[in-house]
ZAMARGU-4260 file (C-alpha; in steps of 0.2 Angstrom, whole numbers, plus 5000, padded with zeros to 4 digits):
<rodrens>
0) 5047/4461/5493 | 5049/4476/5504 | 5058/4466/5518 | 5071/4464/5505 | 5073/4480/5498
5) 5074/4487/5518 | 5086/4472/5521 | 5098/4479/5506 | 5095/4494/5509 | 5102/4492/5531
10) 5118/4482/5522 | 5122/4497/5517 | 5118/4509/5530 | 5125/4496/5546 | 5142/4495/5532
15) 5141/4513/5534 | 5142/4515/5553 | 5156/4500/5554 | 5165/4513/5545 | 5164/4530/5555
20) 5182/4540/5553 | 5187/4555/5562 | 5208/4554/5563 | 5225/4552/5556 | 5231/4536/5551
25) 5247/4529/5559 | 5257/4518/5546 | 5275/4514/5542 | 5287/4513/5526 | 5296/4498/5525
30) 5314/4496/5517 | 5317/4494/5498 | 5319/4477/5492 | 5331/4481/5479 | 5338/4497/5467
35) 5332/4500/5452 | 5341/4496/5437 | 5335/4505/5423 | 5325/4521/5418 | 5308/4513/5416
40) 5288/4523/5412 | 5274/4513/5416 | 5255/4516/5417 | 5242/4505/5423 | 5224/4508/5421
45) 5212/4498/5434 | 5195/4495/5427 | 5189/4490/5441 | 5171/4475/5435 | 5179/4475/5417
50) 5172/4456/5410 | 5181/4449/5396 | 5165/4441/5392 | 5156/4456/5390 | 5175/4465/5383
55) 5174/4451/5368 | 5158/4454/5365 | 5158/4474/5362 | 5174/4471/5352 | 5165/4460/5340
60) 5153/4473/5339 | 5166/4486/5331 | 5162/4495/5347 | 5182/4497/5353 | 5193/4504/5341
65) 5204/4509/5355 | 5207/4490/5361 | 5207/4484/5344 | 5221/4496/5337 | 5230/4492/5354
70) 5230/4473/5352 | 5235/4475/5332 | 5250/4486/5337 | 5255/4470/5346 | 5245/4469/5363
75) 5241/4454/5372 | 5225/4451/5380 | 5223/4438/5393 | 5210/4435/5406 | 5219/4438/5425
80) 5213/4428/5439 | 5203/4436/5452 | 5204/4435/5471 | 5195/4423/5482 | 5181/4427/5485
85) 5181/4443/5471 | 5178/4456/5481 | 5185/4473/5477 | 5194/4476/5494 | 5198/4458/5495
90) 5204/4459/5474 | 5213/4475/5475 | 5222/4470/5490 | 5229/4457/5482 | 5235/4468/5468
95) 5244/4480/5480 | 5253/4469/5491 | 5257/4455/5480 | 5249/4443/5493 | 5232/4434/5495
100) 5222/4436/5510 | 5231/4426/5519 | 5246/4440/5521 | 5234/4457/5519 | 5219/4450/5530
105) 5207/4458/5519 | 5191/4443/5518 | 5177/4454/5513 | 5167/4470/5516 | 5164/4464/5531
110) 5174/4455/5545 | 5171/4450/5563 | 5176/4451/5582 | 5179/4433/5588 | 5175/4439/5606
115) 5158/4449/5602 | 5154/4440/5585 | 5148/4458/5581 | 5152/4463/5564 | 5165/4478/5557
120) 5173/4485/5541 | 5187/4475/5535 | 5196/4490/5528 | 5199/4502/5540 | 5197/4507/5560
125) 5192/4522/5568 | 5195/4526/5587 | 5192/4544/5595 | 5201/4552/5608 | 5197/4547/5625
130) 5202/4558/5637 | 5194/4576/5636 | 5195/4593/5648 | 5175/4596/5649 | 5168/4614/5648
135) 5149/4614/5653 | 5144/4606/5636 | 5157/4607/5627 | 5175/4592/5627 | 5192/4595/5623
140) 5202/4582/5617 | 5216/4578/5627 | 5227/4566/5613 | 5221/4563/5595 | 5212/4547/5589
145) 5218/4537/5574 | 5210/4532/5560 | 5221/4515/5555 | 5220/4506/5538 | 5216/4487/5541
150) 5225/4481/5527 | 5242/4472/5531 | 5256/4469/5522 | 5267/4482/5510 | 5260/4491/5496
155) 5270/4492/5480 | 5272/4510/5478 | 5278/4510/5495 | 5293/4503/5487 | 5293/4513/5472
160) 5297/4528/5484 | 5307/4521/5493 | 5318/4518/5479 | 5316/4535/5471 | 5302/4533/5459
165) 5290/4544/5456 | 5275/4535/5459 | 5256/4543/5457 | 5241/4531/5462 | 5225/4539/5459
170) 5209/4531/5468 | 5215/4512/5471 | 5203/4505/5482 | 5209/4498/5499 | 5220/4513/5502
175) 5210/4522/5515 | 5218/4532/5524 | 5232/4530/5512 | 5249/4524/5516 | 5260/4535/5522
180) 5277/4537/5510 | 5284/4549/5497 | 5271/4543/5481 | 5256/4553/5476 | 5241/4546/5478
185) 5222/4548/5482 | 5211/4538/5492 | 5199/4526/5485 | 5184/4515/5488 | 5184/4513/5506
190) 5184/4532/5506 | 5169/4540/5517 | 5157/4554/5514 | 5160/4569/5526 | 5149/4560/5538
195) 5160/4546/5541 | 5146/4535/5531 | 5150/4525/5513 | 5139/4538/5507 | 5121/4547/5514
200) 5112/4554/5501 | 5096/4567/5504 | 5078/4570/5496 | 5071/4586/5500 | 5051/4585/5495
205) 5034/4589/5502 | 5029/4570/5496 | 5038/4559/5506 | 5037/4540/5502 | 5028/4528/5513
210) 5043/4518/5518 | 5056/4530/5526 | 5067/4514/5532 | 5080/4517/5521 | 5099/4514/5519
215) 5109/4524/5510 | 5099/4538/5509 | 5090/4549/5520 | 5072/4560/5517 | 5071/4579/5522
220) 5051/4582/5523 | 5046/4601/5521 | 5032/4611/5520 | 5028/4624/5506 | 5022/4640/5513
225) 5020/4650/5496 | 5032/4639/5487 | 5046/4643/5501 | 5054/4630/5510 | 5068/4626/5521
230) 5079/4610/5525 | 5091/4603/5536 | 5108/4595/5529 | 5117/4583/5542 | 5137/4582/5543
235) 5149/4575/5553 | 5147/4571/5571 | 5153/4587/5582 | 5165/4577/5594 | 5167/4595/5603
240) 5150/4592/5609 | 5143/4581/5624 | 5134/4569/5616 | 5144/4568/5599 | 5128/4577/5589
245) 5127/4577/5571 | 5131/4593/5563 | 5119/4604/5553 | 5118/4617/5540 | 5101/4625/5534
250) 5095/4624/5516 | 5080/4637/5510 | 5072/4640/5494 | 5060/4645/5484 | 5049/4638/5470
255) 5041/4645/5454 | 5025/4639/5452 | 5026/4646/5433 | 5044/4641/5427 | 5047/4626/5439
260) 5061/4633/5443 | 5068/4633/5459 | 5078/4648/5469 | 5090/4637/5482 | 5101/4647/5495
265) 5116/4637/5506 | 5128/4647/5516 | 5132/4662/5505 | 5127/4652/5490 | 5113/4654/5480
270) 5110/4646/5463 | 5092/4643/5452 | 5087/4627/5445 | 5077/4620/5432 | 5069/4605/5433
275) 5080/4591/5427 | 5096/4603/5429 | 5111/4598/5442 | 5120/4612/5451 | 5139/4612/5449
280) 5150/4609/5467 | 5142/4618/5482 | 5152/4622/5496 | 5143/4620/5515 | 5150/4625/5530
285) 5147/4616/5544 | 5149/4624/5564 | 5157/4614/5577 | 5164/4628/5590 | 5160/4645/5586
290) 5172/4656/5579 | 5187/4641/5581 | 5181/4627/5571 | 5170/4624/5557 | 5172/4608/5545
295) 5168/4613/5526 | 5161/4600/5514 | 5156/4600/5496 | 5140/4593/5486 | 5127/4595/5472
300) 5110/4598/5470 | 5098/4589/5458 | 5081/4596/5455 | 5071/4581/5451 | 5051/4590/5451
305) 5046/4607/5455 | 5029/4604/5454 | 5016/4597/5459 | 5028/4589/5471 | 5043/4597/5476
310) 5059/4581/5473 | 5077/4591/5473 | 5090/4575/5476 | 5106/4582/5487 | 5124/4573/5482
315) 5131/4563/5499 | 5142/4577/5507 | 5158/4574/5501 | 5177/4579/5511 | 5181/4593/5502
320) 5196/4590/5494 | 5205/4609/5496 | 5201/4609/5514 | 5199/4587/5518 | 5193/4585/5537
325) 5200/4568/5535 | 5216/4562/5526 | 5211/4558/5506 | 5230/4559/5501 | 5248/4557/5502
330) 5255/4571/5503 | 5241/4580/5511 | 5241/4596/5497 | 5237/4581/5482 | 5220/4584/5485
335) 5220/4603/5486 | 5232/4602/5469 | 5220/4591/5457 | 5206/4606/5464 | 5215/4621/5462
340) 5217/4612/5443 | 5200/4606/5437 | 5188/4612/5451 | 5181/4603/5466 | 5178/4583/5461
345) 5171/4567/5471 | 5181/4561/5487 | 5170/4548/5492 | 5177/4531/5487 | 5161/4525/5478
350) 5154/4539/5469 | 5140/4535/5458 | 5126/4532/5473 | 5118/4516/5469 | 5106/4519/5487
355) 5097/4533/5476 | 5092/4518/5465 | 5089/4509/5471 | 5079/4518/5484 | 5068/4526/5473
360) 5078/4544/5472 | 5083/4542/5455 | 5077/4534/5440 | 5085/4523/5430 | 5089/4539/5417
365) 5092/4549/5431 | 5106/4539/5435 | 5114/4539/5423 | 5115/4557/5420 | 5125/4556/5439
370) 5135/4540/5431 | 5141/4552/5416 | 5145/4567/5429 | 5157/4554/5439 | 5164/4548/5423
375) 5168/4564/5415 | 5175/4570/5429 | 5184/4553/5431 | 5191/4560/5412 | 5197/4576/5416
380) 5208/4569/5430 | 5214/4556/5417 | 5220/4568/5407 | 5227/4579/5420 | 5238/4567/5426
385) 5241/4560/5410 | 5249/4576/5406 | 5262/4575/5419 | 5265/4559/5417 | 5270/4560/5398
390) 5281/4573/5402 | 5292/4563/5414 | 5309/4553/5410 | 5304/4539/5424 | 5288/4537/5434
395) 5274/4526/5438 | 5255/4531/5435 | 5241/4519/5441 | 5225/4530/5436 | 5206/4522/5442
400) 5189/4520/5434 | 5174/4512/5445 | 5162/4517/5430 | 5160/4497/5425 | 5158/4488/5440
405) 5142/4502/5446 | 5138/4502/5430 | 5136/4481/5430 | 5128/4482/5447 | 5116/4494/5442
410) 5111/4490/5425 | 5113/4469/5422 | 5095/4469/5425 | 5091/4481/5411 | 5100/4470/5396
415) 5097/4452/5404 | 5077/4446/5400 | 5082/4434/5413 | 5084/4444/5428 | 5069/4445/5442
420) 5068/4463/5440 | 5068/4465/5420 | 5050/4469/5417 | 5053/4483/5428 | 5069/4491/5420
425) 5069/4504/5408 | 5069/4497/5392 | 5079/4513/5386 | 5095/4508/5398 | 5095/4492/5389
430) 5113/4496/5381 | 5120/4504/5396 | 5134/4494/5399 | 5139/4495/5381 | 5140/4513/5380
435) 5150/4512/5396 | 5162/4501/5388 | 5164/4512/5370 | 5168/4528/5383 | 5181/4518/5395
440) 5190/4513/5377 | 5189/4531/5371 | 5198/4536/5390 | 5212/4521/5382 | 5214/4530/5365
445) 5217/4547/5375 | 5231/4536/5385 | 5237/4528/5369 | 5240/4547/5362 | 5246/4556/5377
450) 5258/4542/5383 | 5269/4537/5367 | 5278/4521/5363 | 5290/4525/5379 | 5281/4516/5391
455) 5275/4500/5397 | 5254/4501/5397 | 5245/4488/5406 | 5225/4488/5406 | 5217/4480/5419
460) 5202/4474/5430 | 5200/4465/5446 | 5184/4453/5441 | 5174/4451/5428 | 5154/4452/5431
465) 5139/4439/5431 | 5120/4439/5436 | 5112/4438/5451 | 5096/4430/5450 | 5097/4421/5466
470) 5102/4424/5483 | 5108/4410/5496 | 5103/4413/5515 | 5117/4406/5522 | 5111/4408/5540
475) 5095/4397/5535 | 5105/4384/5529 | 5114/4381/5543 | 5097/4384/5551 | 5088/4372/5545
480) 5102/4358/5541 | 5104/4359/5562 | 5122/4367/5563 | 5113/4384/5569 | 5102/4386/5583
485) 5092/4400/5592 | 5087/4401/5609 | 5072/4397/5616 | 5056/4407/5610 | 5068/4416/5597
490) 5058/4421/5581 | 5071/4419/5566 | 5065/4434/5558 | 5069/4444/5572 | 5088/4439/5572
495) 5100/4452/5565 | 5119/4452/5566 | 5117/4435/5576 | 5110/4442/5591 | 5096/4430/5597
500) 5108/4413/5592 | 5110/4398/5605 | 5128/4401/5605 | 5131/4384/5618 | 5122/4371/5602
505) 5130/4382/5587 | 5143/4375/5576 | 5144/4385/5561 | 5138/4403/5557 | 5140/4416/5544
510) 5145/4433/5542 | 5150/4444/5527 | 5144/4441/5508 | 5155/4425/5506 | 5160/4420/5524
515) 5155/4405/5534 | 5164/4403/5552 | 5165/4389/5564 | 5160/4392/5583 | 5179/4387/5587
520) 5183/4384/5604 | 5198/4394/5610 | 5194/4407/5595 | 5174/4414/5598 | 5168/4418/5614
525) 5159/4403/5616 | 5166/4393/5603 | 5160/4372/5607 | 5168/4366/5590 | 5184/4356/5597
530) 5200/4361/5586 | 5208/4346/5577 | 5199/4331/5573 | 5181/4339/5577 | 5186/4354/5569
535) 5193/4343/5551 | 5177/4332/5550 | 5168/4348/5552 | 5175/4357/5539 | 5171/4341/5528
540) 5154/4339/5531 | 5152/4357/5528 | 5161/4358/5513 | 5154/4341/5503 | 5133/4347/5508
545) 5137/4365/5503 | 5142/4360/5483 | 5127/4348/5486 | 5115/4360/5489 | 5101/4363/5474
550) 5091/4375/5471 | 5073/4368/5471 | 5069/4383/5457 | 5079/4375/5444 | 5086/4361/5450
555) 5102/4364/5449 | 5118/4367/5462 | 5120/4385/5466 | 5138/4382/5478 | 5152/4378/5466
560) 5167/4378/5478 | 5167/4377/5497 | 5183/4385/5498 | 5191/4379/5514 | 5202/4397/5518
565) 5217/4384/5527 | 5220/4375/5511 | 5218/4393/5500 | 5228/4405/5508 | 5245/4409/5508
570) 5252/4418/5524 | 5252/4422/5543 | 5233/4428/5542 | 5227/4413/5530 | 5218/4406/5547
575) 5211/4423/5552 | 5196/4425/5543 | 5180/4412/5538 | 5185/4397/5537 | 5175/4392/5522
580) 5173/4404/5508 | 5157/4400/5497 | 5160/4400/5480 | 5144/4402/5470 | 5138/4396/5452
585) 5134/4410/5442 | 5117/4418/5443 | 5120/4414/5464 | 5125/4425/5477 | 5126/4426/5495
590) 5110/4438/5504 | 5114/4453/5510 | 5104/4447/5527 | 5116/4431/5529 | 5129/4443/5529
595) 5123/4454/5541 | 5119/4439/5552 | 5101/4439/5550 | 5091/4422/5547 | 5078/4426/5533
600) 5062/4413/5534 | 5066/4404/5517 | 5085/4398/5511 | 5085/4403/5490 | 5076/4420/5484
605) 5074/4430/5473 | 5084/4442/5471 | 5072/4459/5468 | 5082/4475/5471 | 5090/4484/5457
610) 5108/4478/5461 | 5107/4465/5449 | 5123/4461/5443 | 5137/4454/5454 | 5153/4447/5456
615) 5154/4440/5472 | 5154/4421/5468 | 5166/4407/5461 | 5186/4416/5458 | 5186/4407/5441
620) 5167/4412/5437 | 5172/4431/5434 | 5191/4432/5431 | 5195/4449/5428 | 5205/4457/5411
625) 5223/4459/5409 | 5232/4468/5392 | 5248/4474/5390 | 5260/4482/5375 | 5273/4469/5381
630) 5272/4448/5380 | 5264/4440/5392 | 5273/4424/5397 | 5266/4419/5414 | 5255/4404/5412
635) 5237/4409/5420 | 5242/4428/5428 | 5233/4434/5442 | 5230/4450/5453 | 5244/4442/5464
640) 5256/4446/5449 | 5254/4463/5446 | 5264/4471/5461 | 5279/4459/5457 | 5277/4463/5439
645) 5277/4482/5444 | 5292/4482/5453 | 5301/4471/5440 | 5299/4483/5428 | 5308/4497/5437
650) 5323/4484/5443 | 5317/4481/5460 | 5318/4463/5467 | 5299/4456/5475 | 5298/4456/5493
655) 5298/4439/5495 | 5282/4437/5504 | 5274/4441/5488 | 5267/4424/5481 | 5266/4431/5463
660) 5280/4433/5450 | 5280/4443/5434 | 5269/4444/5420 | 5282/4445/5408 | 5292/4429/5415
665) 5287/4413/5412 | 5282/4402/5429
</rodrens>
């Protein structure tokens, strides 16, 4: 049970090294497909998990008034196909470009280099400078690096610009850095903390836990000398530095053995805490070359226990939005703007930090009260922007809530007597997910009010959400069915991102959450797999054993599709990535050691951590929501539609790469 919480756990932490940024993005604004034709107000509302199981459910409940009243003032409500596989970055690609993957090249979280076979983030690239004037210990760049956005193809409010629109899209995921042009917006999931990392929490305590192999989190030990202590917090690398160290700022403070209170001191900060009390937004300071250049980031602090033990939970380190070391918006004041408004906020792309569950930090309550923290500040933004949006003749608002898709992760295990992990979920969090839902459709009544009849209003989610009982080591499969092979003397437990595999006997592999590759000849390193006939009958095999396979638990088949990418992409790319995609039943779900190339000893588990909910399975398992306050005509709409739909709306012609259409047309 511990190997798999460490394995989760390093999924997230190697996730985060793939995704280490330090520069400016380099993108280009394409032409305008067409001019616009009319005056036109549109909002969308992403949310992002929303189920229309689970939708269906709260509603006959009487728990959303909000979706009620907007479906009896003549709404639609339709399910809208997901991506394949559903994956946020994969899903909310589609949604921006109009294309599947096989025309943004987004697969999964995770891709990989054919000539290494070592794996990276799919969504965006960092490179440093490499040519520096050196000064004893210290280097001076000589040229900038680049942070790039992997994503191809042309994002819709690229357009929108182009042709005059204004255009605000707050926190789509996929965007980071964001795309250069005239819009608004603000970066997304795929956002990192100040470190470069998806996001690093800290536990400061005199008590730390046994297992310190953690990922996602990091644990500060202290002494007590007469209830005084002092920390270390960690920040970006110092790149003007030989060596690239991490950079530091010191935390002290003091505890009251009668109050329990606690007397912290950052910088020039100081606050006092109770236990059970969150500090508002900290500002640290962080030195890189003295009296030149320092790099400033925000977080809070959570006092968990004073005493006996000392537990204060630090936030990750978050860019700070009036001074962003890295680029969080378009134009680069949009952050400083929404601060200067409502107060520093969350930048990184994933805020609620599922790593301090699921590693112990927090408790099940605990997160919770950091859930509602994200969401009302989620809220607060809603309403800001709502505010200029209502009070513009034309314009476009796509506005962001991740609150049900954490919340689905996080909490399935709580409500479901069928999870692995129930009997140790707090019975108390039980109707978490509901509550989530009532406060996303009081955030739709706010719209409803603020917006007016004068626009079109689309609600929307990129998946819907299942259980995930059961994981599927893919890498063991292939293992054990004699398409994988390791060199001599290799212990399978020992193999991580592949490194140990017998490269000259190996025909399939797999990397990411849903993908399987072939060692293709011409295309890996030392691919053996001969492209053509070799390469079809392959593919076949594969296919037909993998929606075979049985789970000896139950008995029953836990691969649904073997999608083959060549015959379910669309586009340039559509042979760039896997070249199966597993599709799984629900209650299935690839390992987080399959897609980090490791070969755990058995092929199904169960699945034990606290991320118990998941989506990452069959497209038509967990099709997302779409309703609107126009007709939908489209036979079966999908993610692909919404960019065309988009542009429609404001008179603009698709690009005609885009392999959706409209909503609001029939096919």
């Amino acid at each position: 049970m511990m190997r798999t919480g460490r394995q989760s756990s390093n999924f997230k932490g190697l996730l985060a090294v793939l995704c280490l940024v330090q520069a400016i993005a380099l993108t280009v604004v394409p032409a305008v497909a067409g001019p616009p034709s009319a005056k036109s107000k549109v909002l969308v509302i992403g949310f992002d998990g929303m189920d229309p199981v689970l939708l269906e459910e709260f509603r006959s409940s009487g728990a959303m008034p909000n979706f009620d009243k907007f479906l009896a003032e003549g709404g639609q409500l339709s399910e809208l196909a997901t991506s394949v596989p559903p994956q946020s970055p994969v899903a909310w690609s589609n949604f921006i470009t109009g294309r599947d993957s096989g025309g943004h090249g987004i697969y999964d979280f995770i891709h990989r280099d054919p000539e290494t076979l070592l794996p990276y983030s799919s969504t965006s690239e960092a490179k440093g400078s490499t040519r520096f004037i050196k000064l004893g210990s210290w280097k001076i760049p000589r040229g900038g690096g680049h942070i790039r956005n992997l994503r191809e193809g042309t994002a819709f409010w690229e357009i929108l610009s182009e042709a005059g629109i204004d255009a605000t899209v707050f926190k789509v995921p996929s965007n980071f850095p964001p795309i250069e042009c005239e819009a608004r917006s603000l970066s997304g999931m795929g956002t990192p903390d100040l470190s470069g990392n998806y996001g690093i929490s800290t536990l400061i305590t005199d008590d730390p836990p046994m297992d310190r192999d953690l990922g996602g989190g990091r644990v500060e030990s202290v002494w007590l000398d007469d209830g005084v202590f002092s920390a270390v917090l960690i920040g970006p690398r110092n790149t003007w530095r030989e060596g690239d160290p991490e950079a530091k700022t010191t935390v002290t403070g003091r505890l009251d053995p009668e109050t329990h209170n606690a007397w912290i001191e950052v910088g020039d900060t100081e606050i006092v805490l109770e236990e059970g009390e969150w500090s508002e937004w900290i500002t640290l300071e962080f030195p890189m070359v003295p009296l030149l250049k320092n790099v400033s980031g925000i977080c809070r602090f959570f006092l968990i226990e004073a005493g006996p033990a000392l537990r204060l939970y630090v936030t990750p380190i978050q860019i700070d939005p009036m001074n962003p070391e890295m680029p969080i918006s378009t134009p680069s004041v949009y952050s400083r703007e929404i601060a200067e408004v409502i107060g520093p906020y969350y930048t990184q792309g994933l805020p609620e930090d599922t790593s301090a569950l699921e590693n112990g930090f927090l408790n099940d309550s605990q997160y919770v009260e950091l859930s509602n923290l994200v969401l009302r500040e989620r809220l607060t933004q809603l309403d800001y922007e709502l505010d200029r949006f209502s009070g513009l003749d034309e314009g476009f608002l796509f506005f962001y809530f991740n609150a049900p898709d954490q919340t689905c992760h996080m909490h399935w295990r709580n409500m479901d007597p069928d999870s692995p992990t129930h009997a140790s979920a707090d019975p108390r969090q039980a109707g978490r997910i509901a509550e989530m839902y009532v406060a996303l459709d009081a955030a739709l009544g706010d719209a409803m009010d603020k917006v007016g009849d004068d626009a079109v209003i689309m609600i929307m989610s990129d998946h819907g959400f299942a259980p995930w009982n059961r994981a599927f080591h893919v890498n063991t499969w292939l293992l054990e069915n004699g398409y994988l092979f390791l060199k001599e003397g290799m212990d399978r437990e020992n193999v991580e991102m592949l490194i140990g595999v017998d490269w000259s006997r190996t025909r399939a592999y797999a990397l990411g959450i849903n993908g399987l590759y072939l060692n293709l000849q011409g295309r890996e390193k030392d691919g053996i797999v001969q492209p053509g006939a070799e390469q079809e009958a392959l593919l076949a095999e594969l296919k037909s054993k993998l929606e075979a396979t049985v789970d000896p638990l139950s008995e029953e088949p836990a691969i649904k599709y073997a999608y083959r990418s060549d015959h379910t992409y669309h586009g340039p790319l559509k042979n760039a990535g896997p070249d199966i995609v597993m599709g799984y039943h629900r209650g299935w779900r690839g390992s987080n050691e399959s897609a980090l190339g490791s070969i755990p000893a058995e092929v199904f588990t169960d699945n034990l951590l606290k991320w118990s909910g998941d989506h990452c399975i069959a497209a038509d398992e967990v099709p997302g929501i779409l309703m609107t306050n126009k007709p939908i005509l489209r036979a079966d709409p999908g993610l692909v539609d919404m960019a065309p739909t988009i542009l429609r709306l404001f008179g603009i012609t698709p690009l005609p790469e885009m392999v959706g259409g409209s909503v609001f047309e029939p096919r």
